[in-house]
Residue frames as a rotation matrix with the C-alpha (Angstrom) as fourth column:
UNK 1
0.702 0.399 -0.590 81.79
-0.666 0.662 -0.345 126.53
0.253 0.635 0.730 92.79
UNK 2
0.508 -0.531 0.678 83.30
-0.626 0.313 0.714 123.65
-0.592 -0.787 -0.173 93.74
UNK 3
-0.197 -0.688 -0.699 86.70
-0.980 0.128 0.150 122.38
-0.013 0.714 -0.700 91.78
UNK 4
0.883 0.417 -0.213 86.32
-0.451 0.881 -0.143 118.75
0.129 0.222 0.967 89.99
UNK 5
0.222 -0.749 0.624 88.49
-0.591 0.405 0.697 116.35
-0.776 -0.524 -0.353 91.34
UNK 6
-0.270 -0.550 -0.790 90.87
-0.945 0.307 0.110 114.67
0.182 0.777 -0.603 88.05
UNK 7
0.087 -0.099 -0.991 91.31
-0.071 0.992 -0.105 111.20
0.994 0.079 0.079 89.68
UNK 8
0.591 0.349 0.727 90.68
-0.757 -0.071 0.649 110.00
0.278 -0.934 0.222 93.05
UNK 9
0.109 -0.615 -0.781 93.69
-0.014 0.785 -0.620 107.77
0.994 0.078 0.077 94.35
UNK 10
0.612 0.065 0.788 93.22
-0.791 0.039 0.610 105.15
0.009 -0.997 0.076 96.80
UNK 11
-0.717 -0.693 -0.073 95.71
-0.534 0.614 -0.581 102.57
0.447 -0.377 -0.811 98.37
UNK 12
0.795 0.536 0.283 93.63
-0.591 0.580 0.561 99.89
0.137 -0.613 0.778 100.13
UNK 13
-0.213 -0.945 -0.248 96.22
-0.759 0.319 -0.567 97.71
0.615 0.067 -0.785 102.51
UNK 14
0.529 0.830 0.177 96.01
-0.833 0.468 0.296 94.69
0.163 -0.304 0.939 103.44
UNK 15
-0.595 -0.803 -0.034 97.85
-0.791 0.577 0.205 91.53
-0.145 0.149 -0.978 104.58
UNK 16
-0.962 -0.240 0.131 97.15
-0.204 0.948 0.243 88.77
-0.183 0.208 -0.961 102.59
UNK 17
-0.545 0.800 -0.249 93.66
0.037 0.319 0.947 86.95
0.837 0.507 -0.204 101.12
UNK 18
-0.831 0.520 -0.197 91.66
0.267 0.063 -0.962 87.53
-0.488 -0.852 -0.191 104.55
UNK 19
-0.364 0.744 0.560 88.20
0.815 -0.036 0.578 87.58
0.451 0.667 -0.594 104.05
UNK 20
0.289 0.023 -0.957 88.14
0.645 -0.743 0.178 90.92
-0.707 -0.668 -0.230 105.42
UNK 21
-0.468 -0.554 -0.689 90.45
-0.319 -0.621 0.716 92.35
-0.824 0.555 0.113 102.79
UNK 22
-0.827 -0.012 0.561 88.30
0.512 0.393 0.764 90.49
-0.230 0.920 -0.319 100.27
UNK 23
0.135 0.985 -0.107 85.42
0.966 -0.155 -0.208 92.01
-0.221 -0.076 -0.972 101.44
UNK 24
0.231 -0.001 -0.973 86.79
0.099 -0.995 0.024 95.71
-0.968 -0.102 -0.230 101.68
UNK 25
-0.766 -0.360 -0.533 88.41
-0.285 -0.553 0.783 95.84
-0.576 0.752 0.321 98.54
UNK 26
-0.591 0.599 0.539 84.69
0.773 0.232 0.590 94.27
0.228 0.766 -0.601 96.65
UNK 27
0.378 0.877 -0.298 82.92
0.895 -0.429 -0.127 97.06
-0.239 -0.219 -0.946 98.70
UNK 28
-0.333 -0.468 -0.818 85.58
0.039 -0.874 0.484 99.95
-0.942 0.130 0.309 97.62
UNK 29
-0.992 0.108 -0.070 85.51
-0.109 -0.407 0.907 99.57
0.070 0.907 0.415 93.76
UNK 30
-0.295 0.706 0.644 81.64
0.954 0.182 0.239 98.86
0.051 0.685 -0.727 93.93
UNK 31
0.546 0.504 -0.669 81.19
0.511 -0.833 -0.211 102.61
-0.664 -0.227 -0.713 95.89
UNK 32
-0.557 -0.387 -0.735 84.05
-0.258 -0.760 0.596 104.09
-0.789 0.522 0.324 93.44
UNK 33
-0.819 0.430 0.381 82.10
0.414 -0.017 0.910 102.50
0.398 0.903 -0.164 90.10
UNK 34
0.083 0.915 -0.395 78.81
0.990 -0.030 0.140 103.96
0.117 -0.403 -0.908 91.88
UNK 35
0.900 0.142 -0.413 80.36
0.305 -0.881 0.362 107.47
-0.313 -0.452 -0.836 92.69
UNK 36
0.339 -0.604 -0.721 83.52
-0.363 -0.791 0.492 108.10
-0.868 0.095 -0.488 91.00
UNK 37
0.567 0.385 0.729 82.84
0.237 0.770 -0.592 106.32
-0.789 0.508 0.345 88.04
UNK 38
0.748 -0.334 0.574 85.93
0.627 0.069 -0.776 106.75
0.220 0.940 0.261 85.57
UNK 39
0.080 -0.694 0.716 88.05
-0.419 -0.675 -0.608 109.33
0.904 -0.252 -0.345 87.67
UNK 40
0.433 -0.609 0.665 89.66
-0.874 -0.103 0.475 106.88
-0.221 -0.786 -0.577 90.35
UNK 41
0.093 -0.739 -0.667 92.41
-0.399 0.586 -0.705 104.65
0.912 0.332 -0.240 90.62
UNK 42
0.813 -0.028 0.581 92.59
-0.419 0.663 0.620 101.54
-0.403 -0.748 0.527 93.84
UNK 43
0.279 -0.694 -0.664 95.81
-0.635 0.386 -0.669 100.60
0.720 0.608 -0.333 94.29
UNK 44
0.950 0.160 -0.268 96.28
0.092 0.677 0.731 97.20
0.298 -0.719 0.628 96.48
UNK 45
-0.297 -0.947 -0.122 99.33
-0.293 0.212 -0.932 96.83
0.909 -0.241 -0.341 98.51
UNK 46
0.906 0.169 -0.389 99.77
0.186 0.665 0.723 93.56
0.381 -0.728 0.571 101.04
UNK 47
0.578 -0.412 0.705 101.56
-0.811 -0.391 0.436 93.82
0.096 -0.823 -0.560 103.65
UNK 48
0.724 -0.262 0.638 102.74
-0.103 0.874 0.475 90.41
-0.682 -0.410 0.605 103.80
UNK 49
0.658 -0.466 0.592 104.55
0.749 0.489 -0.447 91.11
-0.081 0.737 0.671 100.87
UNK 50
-0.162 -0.754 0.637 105.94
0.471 -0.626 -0.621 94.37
0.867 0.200 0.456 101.01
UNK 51
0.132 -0.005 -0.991 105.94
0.989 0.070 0.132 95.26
0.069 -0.998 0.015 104.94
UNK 52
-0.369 -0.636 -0.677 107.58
0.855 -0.519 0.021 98.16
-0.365 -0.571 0.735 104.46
UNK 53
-0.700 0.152 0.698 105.33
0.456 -0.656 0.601 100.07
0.549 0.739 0.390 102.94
UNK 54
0.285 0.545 -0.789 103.09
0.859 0.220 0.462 100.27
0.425 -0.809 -0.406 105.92
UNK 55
-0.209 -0.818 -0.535 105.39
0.957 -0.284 0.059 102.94
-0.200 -0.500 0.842 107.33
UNK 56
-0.858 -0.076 0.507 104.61
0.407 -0.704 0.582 105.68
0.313 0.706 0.635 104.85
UNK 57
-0.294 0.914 0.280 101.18
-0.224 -0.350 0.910 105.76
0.929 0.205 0.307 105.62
UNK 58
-0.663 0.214 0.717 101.60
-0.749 -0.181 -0.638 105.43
-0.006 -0.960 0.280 109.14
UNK 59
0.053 0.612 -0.789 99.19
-0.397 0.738 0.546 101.91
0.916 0.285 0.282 108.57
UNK 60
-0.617 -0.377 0.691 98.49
-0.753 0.026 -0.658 100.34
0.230 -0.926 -0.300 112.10
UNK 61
-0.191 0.846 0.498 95.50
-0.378 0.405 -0.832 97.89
-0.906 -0.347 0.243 111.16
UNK 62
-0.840 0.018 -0.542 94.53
-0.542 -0.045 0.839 96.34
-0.009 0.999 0.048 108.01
UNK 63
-0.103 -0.320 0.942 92.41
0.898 -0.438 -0.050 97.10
0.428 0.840 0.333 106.05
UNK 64
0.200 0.390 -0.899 92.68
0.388 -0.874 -0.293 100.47
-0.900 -0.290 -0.326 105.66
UNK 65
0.282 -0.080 0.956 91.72
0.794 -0.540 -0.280 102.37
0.539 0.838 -0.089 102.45
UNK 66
-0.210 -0.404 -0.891 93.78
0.518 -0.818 0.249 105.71
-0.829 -0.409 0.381 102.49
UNK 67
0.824 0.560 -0.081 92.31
0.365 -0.636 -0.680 108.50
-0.433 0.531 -0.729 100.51
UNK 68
0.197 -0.913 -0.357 95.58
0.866 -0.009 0.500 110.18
-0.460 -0.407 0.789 99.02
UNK 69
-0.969 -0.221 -0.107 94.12
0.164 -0.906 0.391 112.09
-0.184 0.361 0.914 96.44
UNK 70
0.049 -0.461 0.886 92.67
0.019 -0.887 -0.462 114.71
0.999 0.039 -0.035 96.89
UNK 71
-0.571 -0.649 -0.502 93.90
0.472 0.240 -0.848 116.07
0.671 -0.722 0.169 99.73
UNK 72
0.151 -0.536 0.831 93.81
-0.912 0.249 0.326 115.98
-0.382 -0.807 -0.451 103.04
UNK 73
-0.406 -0.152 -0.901 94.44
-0.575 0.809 0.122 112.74
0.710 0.568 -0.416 103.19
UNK 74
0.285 0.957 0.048 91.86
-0.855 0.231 0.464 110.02
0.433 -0.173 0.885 104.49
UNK 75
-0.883 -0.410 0.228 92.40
-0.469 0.740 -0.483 107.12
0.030 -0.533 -0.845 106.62
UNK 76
0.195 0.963 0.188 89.14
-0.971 0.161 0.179 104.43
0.142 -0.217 0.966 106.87
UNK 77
-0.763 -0.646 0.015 90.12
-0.646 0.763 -0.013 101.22
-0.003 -0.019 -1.000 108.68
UNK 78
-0.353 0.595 0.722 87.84
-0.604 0.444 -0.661 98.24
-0.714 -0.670 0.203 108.45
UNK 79
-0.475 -0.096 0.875 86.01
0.721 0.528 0.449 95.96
-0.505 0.844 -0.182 105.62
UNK 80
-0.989 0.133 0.064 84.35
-0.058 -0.747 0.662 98.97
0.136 0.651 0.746 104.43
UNK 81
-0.671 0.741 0.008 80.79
0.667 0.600 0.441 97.61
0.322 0.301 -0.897 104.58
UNK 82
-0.014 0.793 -0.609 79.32
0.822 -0.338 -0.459 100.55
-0.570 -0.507 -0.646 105.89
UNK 83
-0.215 -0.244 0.945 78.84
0.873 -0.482 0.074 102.76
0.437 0.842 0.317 102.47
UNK 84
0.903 0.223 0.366 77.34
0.087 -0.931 0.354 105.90
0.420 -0.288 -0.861 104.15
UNK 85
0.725 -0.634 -0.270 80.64
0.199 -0.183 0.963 105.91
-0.660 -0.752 -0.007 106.60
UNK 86
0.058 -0.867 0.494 83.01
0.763 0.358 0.538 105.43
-0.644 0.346 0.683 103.96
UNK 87
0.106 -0.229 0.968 81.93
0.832 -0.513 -0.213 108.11
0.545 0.827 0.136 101.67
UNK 88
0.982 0.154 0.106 81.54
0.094 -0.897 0.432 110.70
0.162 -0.415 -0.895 104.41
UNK 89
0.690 -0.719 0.084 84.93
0.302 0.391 0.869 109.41
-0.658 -0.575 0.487 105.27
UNK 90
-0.083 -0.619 0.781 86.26
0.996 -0.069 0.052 109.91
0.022 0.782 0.622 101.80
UNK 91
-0.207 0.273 -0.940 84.28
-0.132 -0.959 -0.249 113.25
-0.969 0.072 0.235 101.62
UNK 92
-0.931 0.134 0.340 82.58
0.353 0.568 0.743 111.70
-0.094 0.812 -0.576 98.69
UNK 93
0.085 0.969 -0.231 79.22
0.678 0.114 0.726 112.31
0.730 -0.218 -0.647 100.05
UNK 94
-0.510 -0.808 0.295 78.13
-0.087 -0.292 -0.952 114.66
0.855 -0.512 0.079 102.80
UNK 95
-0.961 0.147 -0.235 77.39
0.270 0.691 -0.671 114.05
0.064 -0.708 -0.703 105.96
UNK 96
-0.080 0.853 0.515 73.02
-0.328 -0.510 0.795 114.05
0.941 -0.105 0.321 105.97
C-alpha cells in the first residue's frame, strides 16, 4: 500500500515578474489545487532578490519548480505549461 504523503513542498524560482515566472507559478498552484488539494505548500523565491539561494538547489535556469518534499527530490525547469510532464515529473501522476 502506498504511504500518504503529509504535505508536498515546492520552491518555484524565479528572477523577477517575467512572464514566464508568471505563467509557471499560475500553472503550479492550479495542478497542486487540482491534485494535491490541501496537502502542499509553493514557496516563491526570486532570484533577483536573494541570489544566493540559487546555490542550494543547484538552480541553473529559471523557472524551476523543485519538488523537495517528498523525496527524491525533483527538478522541472520551464513555465510549466505542460501538465502531463509536470506531474510525471513530480511523480504526482504516472507515466500512461
Amino acid at each position: 500500500m502506498k504511504k500518504q504523503v503529509k504535505e508536498w513542498q515546492l520552491l518555484l524560482y524565479i528572477a523577477g515578474q517575467t512572464p514566464k515566472s508568471i505563467k509557471a507559478l499560475s500553472n503550479i498552484k492550479k495542478y497542486a489545487e487540482e491534485h494535491l488539494a490541501g496537502i502542499y505548500s509553493i514557496e516563491i523565491i526570486d532570484l533577483l532578490i536573494t541570489p544566493q539561494l540559487a546555490e542550494g538547489d543547484q538552480i541553473v535556469a529559471v523557472p524551476t519548480l523543485v519538488r523537495k518534499f517528498p523525496e527524491p527530490i525533483r527538478k522541472i525547469i520551464g513555465d510549466l505549461s505542460n501538465e502531463e510532464r509536470v506531474l510525471v515529473g513530480l511523480n504526482i501522476k504516472p507515466l500512461s
